[in-house]
KEMI-567082 format. One record per residue (C-alpha): x negated, y negated, z negated. Coordinates in pm, 1 decimal. Layout:
% KEMI-567082
+----------+----------+----------+
:       px :       py :       pz :
+----------+----------+----------+
:        X :        Y :        Z :
...
+----------+----------+----------+
% end
This chain:
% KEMI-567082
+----------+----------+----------+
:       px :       py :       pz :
+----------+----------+----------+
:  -2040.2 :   5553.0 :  18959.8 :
:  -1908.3 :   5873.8 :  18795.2 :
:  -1822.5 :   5850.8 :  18452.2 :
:  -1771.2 :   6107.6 :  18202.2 :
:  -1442.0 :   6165.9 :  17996.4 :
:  -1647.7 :   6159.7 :  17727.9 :
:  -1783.1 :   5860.7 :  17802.4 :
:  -1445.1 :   5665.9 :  17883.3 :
:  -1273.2 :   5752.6 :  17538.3 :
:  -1548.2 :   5609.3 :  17364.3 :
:  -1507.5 :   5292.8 :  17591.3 :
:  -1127.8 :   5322.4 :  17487.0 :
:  -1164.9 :   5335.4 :  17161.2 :
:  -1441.2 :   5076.0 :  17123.4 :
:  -1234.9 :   4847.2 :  17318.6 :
:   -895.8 :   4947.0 :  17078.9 :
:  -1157.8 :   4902.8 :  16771.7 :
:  -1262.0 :   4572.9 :  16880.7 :
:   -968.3 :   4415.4 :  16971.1 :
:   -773.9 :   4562.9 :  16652.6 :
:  -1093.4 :   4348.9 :  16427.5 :
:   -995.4 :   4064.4 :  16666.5 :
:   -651.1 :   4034.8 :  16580.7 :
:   -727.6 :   4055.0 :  16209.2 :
:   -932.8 :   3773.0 :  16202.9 :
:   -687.6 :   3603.6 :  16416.0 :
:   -441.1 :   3659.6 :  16126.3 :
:   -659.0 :   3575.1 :  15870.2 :
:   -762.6 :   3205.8 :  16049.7 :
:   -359.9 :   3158.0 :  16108.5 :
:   -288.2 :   3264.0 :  15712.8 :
:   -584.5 :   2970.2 :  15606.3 :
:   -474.9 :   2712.2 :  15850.5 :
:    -73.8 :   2762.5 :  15725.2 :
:   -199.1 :   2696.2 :  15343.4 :
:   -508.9 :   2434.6 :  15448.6 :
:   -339.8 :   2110.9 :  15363.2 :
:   -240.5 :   2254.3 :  15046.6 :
:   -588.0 :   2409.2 :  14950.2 :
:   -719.7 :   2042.9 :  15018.6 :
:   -517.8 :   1865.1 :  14761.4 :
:   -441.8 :   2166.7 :  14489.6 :
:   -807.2 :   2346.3 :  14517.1 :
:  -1073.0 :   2120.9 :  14653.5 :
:  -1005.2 :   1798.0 :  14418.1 :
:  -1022.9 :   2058.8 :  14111.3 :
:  -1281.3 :   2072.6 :  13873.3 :
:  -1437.9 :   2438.0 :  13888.2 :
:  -1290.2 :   2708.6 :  13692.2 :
:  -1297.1 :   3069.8 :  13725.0 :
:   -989.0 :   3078.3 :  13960.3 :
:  -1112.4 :   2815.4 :  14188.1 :
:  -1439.7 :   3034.6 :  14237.1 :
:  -1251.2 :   3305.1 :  14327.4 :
:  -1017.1 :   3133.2 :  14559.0 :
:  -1298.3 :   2984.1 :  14724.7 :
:  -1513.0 :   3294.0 :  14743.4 :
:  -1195.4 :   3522.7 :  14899.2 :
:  -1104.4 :   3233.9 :  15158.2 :
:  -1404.7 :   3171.0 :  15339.3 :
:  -1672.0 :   3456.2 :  15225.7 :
:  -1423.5 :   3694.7 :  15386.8 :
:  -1346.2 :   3472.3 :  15678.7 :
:  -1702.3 :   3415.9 :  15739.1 :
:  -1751.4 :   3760.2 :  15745.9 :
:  -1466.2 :   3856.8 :  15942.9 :
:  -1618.4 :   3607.6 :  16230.3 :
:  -1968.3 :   3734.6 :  16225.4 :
:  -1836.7 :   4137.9 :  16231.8 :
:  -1579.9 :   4015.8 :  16540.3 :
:  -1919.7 :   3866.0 :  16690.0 :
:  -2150.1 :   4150.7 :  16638.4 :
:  -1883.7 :   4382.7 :  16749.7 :
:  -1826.8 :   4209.4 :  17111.7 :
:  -2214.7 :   4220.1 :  17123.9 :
:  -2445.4 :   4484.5 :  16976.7 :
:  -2167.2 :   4739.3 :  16835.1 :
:  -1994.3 :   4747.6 :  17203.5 :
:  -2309.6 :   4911.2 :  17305.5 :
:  -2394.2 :   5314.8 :  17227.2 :
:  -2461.3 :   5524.8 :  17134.5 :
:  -2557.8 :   5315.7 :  16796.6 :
:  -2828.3 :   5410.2 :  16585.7 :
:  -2687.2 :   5594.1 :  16275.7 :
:  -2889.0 :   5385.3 :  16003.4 :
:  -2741.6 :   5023.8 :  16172.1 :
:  -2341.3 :   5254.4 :  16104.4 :
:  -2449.3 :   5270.2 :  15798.6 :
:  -2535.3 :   4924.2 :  15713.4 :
:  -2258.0 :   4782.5 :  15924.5 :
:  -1994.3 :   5053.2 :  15724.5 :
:  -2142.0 :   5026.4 :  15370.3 :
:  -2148.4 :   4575.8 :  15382.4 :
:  -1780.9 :   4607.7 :  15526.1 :
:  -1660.3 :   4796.5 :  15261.2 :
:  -1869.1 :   4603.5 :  15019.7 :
:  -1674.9 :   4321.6 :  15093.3 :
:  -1367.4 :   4421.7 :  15111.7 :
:  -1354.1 :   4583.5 :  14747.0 :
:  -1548.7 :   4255.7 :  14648.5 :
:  -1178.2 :   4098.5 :  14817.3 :
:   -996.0 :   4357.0 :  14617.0 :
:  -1164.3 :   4279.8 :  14278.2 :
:  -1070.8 :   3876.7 :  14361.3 :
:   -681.7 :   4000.0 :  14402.7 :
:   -747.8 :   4243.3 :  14059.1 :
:   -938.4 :   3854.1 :  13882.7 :
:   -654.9 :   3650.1 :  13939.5 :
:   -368.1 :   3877.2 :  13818.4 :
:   -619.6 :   3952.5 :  13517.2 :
:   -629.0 :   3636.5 :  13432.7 :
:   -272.8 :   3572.2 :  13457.3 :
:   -180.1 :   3847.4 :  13243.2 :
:   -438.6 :   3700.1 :  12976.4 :
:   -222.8 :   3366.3 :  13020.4 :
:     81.7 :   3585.6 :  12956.0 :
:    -46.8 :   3747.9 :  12638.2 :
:   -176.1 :   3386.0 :  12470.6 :
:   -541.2 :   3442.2 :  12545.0 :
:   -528.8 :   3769.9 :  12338.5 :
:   -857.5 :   3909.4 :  12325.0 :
:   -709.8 :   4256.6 :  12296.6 :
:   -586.5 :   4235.7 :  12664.0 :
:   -949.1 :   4041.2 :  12806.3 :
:  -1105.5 :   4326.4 :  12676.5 :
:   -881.8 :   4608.6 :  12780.3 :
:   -886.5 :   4463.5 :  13139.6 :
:  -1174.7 :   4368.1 :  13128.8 :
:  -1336.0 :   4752.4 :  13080.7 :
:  -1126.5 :   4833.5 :  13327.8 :
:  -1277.1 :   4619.2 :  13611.4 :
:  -1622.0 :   4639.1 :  13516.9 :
:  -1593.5 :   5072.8 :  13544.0 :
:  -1419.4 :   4950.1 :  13890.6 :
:  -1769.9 :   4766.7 :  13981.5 :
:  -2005.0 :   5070.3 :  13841.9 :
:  -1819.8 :   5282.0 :  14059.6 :
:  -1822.1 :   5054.6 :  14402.8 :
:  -2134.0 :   4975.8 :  14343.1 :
:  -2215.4 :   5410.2 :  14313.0 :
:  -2057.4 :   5404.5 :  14639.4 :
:  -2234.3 :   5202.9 :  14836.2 :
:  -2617.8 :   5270.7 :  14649.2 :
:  -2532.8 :   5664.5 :  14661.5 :
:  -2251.2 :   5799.5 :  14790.9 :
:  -2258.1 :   5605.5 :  15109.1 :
:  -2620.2 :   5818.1 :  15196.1 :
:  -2431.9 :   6094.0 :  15258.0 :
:  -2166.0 :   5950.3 :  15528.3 :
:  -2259.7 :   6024.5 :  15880.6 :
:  -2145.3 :   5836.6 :  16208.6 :
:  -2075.1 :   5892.0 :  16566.1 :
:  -2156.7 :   5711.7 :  16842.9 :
:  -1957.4 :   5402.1 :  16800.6 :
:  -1951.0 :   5405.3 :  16432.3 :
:  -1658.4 :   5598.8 :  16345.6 :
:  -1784.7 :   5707.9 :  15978.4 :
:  -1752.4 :   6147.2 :  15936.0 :
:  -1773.3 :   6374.1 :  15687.2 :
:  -1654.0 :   6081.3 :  15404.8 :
:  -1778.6 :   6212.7 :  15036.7 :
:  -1537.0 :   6227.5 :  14748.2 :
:  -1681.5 :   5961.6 :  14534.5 :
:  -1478.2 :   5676.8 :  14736.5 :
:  -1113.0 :   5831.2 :  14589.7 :
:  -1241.6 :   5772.6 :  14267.8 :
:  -1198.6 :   5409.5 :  14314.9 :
:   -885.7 :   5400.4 :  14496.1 :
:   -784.1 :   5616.2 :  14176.9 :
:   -914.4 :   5361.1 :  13954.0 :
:   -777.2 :   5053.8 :  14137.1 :
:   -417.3 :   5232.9 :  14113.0 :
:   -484.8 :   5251.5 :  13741.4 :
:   -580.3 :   4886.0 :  13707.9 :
:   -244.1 :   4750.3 :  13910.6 :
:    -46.6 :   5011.3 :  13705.4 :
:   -180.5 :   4853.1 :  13399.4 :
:   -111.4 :   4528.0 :  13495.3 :
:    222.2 :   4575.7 :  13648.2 :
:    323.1 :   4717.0 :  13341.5 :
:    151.1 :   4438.2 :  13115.4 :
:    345.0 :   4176.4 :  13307.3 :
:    685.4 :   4335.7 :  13313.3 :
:    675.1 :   4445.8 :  12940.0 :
:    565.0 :   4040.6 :  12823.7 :
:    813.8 :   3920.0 :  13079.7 :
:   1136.6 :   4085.0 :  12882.9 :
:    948.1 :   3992.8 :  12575.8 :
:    987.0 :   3615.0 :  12677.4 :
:   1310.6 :   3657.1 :  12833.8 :
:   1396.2 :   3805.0 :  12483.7 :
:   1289.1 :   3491.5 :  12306.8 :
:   1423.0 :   3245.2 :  12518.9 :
:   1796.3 :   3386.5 :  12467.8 :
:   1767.2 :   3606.5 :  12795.6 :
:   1747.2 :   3294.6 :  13005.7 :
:   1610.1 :   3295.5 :  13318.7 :
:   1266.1 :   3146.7 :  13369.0 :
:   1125.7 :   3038.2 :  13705.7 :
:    704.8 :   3123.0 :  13648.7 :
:    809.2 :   3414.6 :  13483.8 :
:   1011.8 :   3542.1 :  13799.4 :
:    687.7 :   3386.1 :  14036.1 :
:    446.3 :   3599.6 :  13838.7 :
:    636.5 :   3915.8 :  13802.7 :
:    738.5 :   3894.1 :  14197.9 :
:    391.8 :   3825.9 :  14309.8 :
:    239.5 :   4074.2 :  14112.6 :
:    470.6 :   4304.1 :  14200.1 :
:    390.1 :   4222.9 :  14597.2 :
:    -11.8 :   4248.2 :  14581.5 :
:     69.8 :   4573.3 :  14395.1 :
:    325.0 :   4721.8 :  14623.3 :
:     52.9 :   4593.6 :  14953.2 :
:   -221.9 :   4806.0 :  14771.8 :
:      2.5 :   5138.6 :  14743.7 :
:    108.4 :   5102.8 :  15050.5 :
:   -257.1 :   5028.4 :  15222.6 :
:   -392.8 :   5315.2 :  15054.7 :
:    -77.0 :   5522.6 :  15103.8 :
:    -99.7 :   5486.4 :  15519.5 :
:   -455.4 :   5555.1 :  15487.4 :
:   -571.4 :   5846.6 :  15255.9 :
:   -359.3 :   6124.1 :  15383.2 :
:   -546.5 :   6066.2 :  15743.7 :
:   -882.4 :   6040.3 :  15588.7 :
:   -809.6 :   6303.6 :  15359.2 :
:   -712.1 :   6546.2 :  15578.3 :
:   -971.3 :   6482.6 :  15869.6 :
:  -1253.9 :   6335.4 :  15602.3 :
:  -1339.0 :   6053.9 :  15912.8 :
:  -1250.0 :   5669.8 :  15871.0 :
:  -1205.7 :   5412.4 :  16141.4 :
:  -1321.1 :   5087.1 :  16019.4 :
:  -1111.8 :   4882.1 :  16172.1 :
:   -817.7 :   5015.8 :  16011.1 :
:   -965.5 :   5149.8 :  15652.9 :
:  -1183.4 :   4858.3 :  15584.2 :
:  -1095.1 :   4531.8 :  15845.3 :
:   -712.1 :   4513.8 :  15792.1 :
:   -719.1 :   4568.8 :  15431.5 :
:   -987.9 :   4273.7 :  15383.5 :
:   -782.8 :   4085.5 :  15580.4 :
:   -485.7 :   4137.2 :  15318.8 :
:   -703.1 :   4149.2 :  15039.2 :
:   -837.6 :   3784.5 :  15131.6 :
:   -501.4 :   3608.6 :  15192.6 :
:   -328.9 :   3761.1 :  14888.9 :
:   -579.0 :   3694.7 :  14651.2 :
:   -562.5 :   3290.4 :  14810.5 :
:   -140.3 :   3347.2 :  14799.5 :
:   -141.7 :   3419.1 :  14449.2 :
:   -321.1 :   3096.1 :  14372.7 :
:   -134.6 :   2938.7 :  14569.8 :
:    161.8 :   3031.6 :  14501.7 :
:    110.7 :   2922.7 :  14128.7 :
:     19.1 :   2609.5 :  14133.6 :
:    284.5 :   2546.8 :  14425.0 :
:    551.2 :   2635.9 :  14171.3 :
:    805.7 :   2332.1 :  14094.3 :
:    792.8 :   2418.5 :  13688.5 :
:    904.2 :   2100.7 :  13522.5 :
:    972.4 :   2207.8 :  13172.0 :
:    976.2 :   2032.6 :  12876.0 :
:    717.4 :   2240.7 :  12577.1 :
:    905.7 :   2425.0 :  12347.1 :
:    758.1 :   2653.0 :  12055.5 :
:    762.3 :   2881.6 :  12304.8 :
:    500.1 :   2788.5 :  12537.4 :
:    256.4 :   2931.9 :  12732.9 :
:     10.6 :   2697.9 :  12980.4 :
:   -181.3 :   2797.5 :  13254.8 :
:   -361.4 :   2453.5 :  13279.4 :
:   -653.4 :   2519.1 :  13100.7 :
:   -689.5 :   2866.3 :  13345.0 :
:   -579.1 :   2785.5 :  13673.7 :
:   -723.4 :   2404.8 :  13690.2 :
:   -424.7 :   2241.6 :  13778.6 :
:   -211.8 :   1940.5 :  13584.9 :
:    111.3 :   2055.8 :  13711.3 :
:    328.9 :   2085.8 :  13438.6 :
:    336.2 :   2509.5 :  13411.7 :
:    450.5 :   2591.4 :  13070.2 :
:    642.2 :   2864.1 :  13049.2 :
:    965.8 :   2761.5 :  12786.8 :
:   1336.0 :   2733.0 :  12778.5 :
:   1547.5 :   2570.2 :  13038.9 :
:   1702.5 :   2261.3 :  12959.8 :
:   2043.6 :   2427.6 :  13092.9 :
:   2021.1 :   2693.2 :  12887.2 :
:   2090.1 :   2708.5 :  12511.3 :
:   2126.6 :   2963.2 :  12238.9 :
:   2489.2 :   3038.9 :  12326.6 :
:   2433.5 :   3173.3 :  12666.9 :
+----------+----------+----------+
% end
């Protein structure tokens, strides 16, 4: 039987697309299984709070997802040419979810920033204008934008509209914000405490620095490519970035309540217990080594 060449790239590259999808989720299952026993005893015996909503929503919503897309793609989306209305759907609930696993990553360093600044309502507010602009635009994406996308035969999305660089814009502005936020109370702290070095302070500025260095860099490797050619391959614009979106956002939590802070209060104090849902001791004060003199 004579196939086309046609015919045998598409093959190739459904084959490359669905394998690529594969290996995130394969990832994404390893990252959860490496922090599982920890997630049992720091998240699951907690009492509900904001974080532990979001923890819970990034782990499994987007591993759920990620399982059902690897399904449908080894099924009904290995078969085309695809109807252009099922791209759509398919495209515009991917994406959904992985900006809804963005905006998880951009709650938790919100609300550790608002821990940083003492509650301050000033900073709740300011970040929190910023996020909610963040939804009105994803959610213009995917009711309007998204109508004018079209698709080829396997559901590589063409001719992408402009409104989607709006957000990436946007989310750059919110992790330049809070980048900044953190840094400038870190030295503020340092300041207080007689330039001594504190250990949550160093965890908070060094994750937050991470998640925001992963989300230049994802949409560094990807917007000069769709930029230039206005197409997007899912697998590598929307899968792989979930993928990181979802295990960062479940780090960061992580990560903080896995931090060995055993500091006595001070009247310099600030305490994530109340926020994050944890009894660890997490204050943030001055060292018992340290002293005035230093």
């Amino acid at each position: 039987m004579h196939i086309s060449r046609e015919t045998a790239t598409y093959i190739s590259l459904i084959i490359a697309r669905n394998h690529a999808c594969l290996v995130a989720l394969v990832v994404l299952s390893w990252e959860w299984l490496s922090t599982f026993p920890h997630e049992v005893e720091w998240i699951w015996t907690r009492p509900l709070t904001i974080v532990k909503c979001t923890y819970l929503f990034a782990r499994y919503f987007g591993l759920v997802v990620q399982i059902v897309n690897v399904i449908l793609l080894f099924t009904v989306l290995s078969k085309f040419p695809i109807p252009v209305e099922s791209c759509r759907t398919w495209f515009t609930t991917l994406f959904a979810v992985c900006v809804s696993m963005l905006t998880a990553v951009d709650i938790i360093l919100i609300i550790r920033v608002y821990a940083l600044y003492y509650k301050s309502s000033k900073v709740a507010i300011t970040l929190g204008i910023l996020i909610s602009i963040q939804f009105f635009v994803e959610i213009f994406c995917i009711t309007y934008a998204f109508r004018k996308i079209s698709f080829d035969f396997i559901c590589n999305a063409t001719q992408l509209p402009s409104e989607p660089y709006f957000f990436v814009g946007l989310e750059c502005v919110i992790q330049i914000v809070i980048w900044s936020m953190t840094f400038k109370q870190r030295g503020n702290l340092i300041a207080r405490n007689f330039h001594c070095r504190i250990p949550l302070l160093d965890l908070l500025f060094r994750d937050g620095t991470f998640v925001a260095v992963l989300i230049f860099g994802i949409f560094s490797g990807l917007l000069p490519h769709t930029i230039r050619t206005r197409t997007c391959q899912i697998h590598f614009a929307v899968i792989w970035p979930m993928s990181f979106f979802s295990a960062s956002a479940c780090r960061l939590v992580i990560n903080m309540i896995n931090s060995d802070i055993q500091a006595s209060p001070t009247a310099t104090e600030i305490n994530l217990t109340s926020i994050f849902g944890i009894t660890v001791d997490d204050t943030l004060s001055m060292p018992s080594n340290c002293n005035s003199s230093t």
